[in-house]
N, C-alpha and C positions, 0 to 999 in steps of 0.2 A: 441565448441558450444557457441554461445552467448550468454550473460545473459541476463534476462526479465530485461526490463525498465535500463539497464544498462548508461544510458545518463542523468537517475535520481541523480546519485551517486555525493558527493560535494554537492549537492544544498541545501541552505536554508532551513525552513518551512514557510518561508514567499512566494519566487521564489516559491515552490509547492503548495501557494493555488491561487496563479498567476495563474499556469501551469494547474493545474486540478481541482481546487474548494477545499471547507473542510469538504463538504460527510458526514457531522457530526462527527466528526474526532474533540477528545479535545484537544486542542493545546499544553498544557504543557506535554502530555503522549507521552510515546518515544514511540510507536509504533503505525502508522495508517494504516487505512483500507481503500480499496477501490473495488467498485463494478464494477468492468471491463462488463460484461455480465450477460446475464439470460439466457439460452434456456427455449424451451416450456415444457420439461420435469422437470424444476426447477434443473439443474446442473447449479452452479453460478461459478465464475470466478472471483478470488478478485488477487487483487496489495496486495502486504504486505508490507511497506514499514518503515525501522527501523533507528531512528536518537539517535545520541550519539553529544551530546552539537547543541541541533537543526540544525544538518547537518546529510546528510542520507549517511548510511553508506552502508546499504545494504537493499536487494528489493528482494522480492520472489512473485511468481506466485503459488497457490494454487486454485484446482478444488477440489468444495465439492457437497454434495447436503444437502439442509439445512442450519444449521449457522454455524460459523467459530470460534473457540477461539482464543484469543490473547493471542502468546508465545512470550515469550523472546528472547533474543538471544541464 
């Protein structure tokens, strides 16, 4: 199976706010958020995406409904 956003991985944080904006996303914080979708029911759809020496090392796809916490690695 393929990984979400797997073409993200290596890239900058500079190259990603090129790539998709900064979504309010604080720059120095190793891990950002992004809001992929919304359905009508309020199920959201966020990019999780986590940098080690502002290079992203790894990216996850999480469905909630409501807000999202920021985990670690």
């Amino acid at each position: 199976m393929k990984k979400p956003y797997a073409e993200l991985t290596g890239m900058t944080k500079n190259e990603l706010l090129h790539e998709m904006g900064d979504d309010f996303n604080f720059y120095p914080d190793p891990v950002w958020i992004y809001l992929l979708h919304k359905n009508f029911l309020g199920r959201k759809t966020f990019l999780i995406v986590h940098f080690e020496k502002n290079i992203i090392i790894k990216t996850a796809i999480k469905k909630t409904y409501g807000n999202i916490a920021k985990t670690r690695l």
